[in-house]
C-alpha positions in Angstrom: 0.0 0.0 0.0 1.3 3.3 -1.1 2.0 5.5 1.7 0.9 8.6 2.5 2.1 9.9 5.8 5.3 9.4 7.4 5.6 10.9 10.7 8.5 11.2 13.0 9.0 10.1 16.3 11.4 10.8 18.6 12.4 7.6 19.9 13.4 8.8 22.9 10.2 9.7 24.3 7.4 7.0 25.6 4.7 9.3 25.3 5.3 10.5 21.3 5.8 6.8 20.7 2.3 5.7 21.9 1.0 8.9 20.9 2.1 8.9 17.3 -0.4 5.2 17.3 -3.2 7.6 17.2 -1.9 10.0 15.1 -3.6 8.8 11.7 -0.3 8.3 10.1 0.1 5.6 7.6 3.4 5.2 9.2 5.4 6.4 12.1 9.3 7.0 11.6 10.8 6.4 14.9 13.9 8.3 15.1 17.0 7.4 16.6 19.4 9.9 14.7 18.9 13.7 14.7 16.0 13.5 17.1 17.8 12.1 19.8 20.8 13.4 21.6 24.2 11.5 21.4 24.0 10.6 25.9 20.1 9.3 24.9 20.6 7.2 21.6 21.3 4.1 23.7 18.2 4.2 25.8 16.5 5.0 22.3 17.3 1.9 20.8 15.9 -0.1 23.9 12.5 2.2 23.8 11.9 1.3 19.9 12.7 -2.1 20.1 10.5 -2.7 22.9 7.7 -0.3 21.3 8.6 -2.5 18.0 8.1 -6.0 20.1 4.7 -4.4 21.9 3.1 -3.7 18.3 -0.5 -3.7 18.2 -2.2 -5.6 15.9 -3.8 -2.8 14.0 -2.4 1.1 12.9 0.3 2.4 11.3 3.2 1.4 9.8 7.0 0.9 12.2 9.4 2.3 10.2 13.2 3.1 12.1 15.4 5.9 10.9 18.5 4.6 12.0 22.2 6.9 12.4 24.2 6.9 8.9 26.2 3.1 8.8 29.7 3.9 10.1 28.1 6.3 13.2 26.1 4.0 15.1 23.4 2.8 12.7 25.0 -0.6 12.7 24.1 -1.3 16.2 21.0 0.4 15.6 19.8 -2.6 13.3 21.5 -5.1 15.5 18.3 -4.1 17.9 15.4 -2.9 15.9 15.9 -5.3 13.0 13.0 -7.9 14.6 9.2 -8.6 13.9 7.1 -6.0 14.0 9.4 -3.7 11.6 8.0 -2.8 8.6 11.1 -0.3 6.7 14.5 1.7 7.9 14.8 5.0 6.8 18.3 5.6 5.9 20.2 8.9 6.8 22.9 11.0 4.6 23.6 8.4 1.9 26.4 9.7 -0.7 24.8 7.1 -2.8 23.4 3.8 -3.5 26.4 1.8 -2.7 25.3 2.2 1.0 21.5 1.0 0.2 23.1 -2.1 -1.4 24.9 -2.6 2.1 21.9 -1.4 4.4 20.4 -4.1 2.1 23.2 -6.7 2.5 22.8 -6.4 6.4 19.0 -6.7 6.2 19.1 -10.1 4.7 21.5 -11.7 7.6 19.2 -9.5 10.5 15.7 -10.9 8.5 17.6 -14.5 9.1 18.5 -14.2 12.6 15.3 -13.3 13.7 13.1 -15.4 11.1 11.6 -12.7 9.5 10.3 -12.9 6.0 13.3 -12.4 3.4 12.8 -9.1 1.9 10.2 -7.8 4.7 12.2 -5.1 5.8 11.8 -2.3 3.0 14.3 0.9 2.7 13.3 4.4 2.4 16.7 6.8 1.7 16.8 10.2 2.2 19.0 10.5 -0.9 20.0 14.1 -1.2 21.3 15.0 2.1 24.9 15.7 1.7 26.7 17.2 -1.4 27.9 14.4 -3.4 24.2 12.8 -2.8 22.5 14.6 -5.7 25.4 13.4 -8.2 24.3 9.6 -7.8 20.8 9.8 -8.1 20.9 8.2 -11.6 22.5 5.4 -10.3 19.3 4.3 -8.7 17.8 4.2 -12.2 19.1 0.4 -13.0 19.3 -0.5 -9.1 17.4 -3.9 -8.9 16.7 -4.1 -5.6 13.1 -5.2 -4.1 13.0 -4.2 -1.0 13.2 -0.2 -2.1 10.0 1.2 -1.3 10.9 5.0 -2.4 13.5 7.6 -2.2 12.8 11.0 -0.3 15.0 14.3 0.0 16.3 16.4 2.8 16.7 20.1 2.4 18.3 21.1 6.2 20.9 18.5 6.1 21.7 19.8 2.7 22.6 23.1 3.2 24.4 22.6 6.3 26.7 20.6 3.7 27.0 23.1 1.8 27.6 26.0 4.0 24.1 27.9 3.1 22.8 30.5 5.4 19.5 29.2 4.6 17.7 26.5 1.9 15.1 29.3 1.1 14.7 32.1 -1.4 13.3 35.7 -1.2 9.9 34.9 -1.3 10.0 32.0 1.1 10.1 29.3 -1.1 12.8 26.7 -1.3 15.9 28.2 -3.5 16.8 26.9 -7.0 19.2 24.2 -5.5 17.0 22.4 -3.7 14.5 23.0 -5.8 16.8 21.3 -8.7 17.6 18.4 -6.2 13.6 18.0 -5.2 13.2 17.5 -9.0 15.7 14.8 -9.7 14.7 13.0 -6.5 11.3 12.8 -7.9 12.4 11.7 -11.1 14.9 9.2 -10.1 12.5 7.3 -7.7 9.9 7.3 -10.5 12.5 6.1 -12.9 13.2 3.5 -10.3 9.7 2.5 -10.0 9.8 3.3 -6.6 7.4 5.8 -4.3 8.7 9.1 -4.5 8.2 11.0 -0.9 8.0 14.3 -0.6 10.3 15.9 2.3 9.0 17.8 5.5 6.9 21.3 5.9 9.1 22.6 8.7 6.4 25.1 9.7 4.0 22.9 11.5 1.8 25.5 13.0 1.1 27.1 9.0 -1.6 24.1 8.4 -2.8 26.0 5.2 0.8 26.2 3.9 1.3 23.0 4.0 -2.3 22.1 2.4 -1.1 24.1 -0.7 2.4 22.6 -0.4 0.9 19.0 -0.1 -1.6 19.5 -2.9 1.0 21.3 -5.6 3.3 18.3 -4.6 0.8 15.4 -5.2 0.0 17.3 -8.7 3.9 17.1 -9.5 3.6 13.1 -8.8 4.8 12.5 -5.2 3.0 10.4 -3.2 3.5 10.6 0.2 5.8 13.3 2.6 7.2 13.0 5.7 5.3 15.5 8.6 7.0 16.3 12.2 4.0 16.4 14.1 0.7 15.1 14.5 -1.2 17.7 13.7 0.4 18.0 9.9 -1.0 14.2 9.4 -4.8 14.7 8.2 -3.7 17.5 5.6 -1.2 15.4 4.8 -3.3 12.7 4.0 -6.0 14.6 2.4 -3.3 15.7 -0.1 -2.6 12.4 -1.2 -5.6 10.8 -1.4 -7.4 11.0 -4.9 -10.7 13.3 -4.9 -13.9 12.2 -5.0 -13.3 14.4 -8.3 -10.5 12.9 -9.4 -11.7 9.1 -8.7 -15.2 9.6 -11.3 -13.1 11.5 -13.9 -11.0 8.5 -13.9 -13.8 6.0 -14.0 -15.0 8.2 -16.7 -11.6 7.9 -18.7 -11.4 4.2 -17.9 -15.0 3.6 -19.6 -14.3 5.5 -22.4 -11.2 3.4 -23.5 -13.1 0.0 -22.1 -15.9 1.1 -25.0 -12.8 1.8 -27.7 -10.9 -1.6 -26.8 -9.0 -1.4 -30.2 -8.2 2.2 -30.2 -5.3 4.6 -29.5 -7.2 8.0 -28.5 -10.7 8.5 -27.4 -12.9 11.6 -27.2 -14.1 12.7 -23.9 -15.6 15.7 -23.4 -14.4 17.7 -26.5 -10.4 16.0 -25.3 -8.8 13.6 -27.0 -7.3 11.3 -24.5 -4.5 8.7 -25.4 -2.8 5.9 -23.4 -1.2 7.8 -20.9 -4.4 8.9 -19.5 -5.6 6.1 -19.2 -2.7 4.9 -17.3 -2.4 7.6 -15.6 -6.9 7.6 -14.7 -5.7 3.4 -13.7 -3.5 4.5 -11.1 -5.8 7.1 -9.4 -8.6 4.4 -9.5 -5.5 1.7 -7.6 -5.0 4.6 -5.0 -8.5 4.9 -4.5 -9.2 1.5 -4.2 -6.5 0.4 -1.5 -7.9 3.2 0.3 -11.1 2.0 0.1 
């Protein structure tokens, strides 16, 4: 099921993790890198694996962001790889050498503990440091399963590259990141994986982020993360198809079902071709695993 909502938790904090199970997220990130402090990330590890091993039966998604390979998110798998994990979010990749090893590590954890091979998925946040955006084509041929999506990371990005800020004049992002936001998009697409749209840092500005969410759904994303609760039902609104949406594309659908044997079709003064159509299938897919 695609994904809508991704919501961080810190997972240093009881209450955020129980709260975030009522949260309406589709999943729940629980953070063990730059939500936790260095003196706390060892009692974080025992808090997610126990919230991991305490799982309900029913809500959202357990997704870990672990620390980058080489600075503690090694050990961090060693504990939270178990059942009830669902994907790890992966930190400040330079580029998809170190998916291929998160990936490498998976299948030995997924042994151990007799989880399904390939259960654990990966979600990398693939444009955080500034060789990152360079090897975003290289996810283009990457065969690997167990990819769910890519998403980006604007902060991390322009502390690499020694910016006073990520945004322009008028408050928008600037053209870097707006170039990086772009290829990410494209290269998870490309990958036929979920592309996932980053944060909306300003989580009191809820109609911000419904104009945000909506212009990024148009563009093709599917999903963003949120940092806090209340961001999750706009969030989710966003990326659901429209009752609009859902009867145009029944209506498209129709119209080539009456026209097996042909390329275009007319509907409503439009010609419509094939794309349409494929793109009116997929908003009828959404639609339906939401139903």
């Amino acid at each position: 099921m695609t994904i809508r909502s991704f919501l961080f938790v810190p997972g240093d904090s009881e209450r955020k993790l129980a709260k975030g199970q009522g949260s309406g997220a589709d999943a729940l990130i629980l953070d063990l890198e730059d939500a936790v402090a260095p003196a706390r990330k060892l009692a974080a590890r025992g808090l997610v694996a126990e919230a991991l091993a305490a799982r309900p039966p029913t809500g959202p998604e357990l997704w870990v962001r672990v620390n980058p390979l080489d600075e503690g998110g090694l050990d961090d798998l060693a504990q939270v790889v178990r059942p009830g994990l669902d994907g790890i979010v992966l930190p400040k990749i330079d580029g998809v050498a170190e998916v291929v090893r998160l990936s490498h590590h998976l299948e030995v954890l997924e042994r151990r503990d007799g989880l399904a091979p390939g259960s654990v998925r990966i979600l990398p946040v693939a444009t955080e440091t500034a060789a990152a955006p360079f090897g975003l084509a290289a996810f283009t041929s990457l065969e690997l399963p167990r990819l769910y999506g890519l998403t980006w990371g604007a902060e991390d990005l322009a502390t690499a590259l020694g910016a006073s800020t990520n945004r322009d004049e008028a408050g928008g992002f600037a053209f870097t990141y707006r170039v990086v936001r772009s290829l990410a998009l494209m290269a998870a697409r490309a990958a036929g994986a979920e592309p996932v749209d980053t944060l909306y840092a300003d989580f009191r500005d809820g109609e911000g982020l419904a104009r945000d969410s909506a212009a990024s759904a148009r563009e093709g994303f599917t999903g963003r993360l949120a940092i806090h609760p209340d961001q999750v039902a706009t969030i989710n609104a966003a990326f659901s198809p429209s009752e609009a949406e859902v009867a145009q594309a029944r209506r498209v659908v129709e119209a080539f079902a009456a026209a097996p044997d042909a390329g275009a079709v007319g509907l409503d003064g439009h010609m419509l071709d094939r794309p349409h159509l494929k793109q009116a299938e997929r908003i009828l897919d959404r639609h339906a695993r939401r139903s």
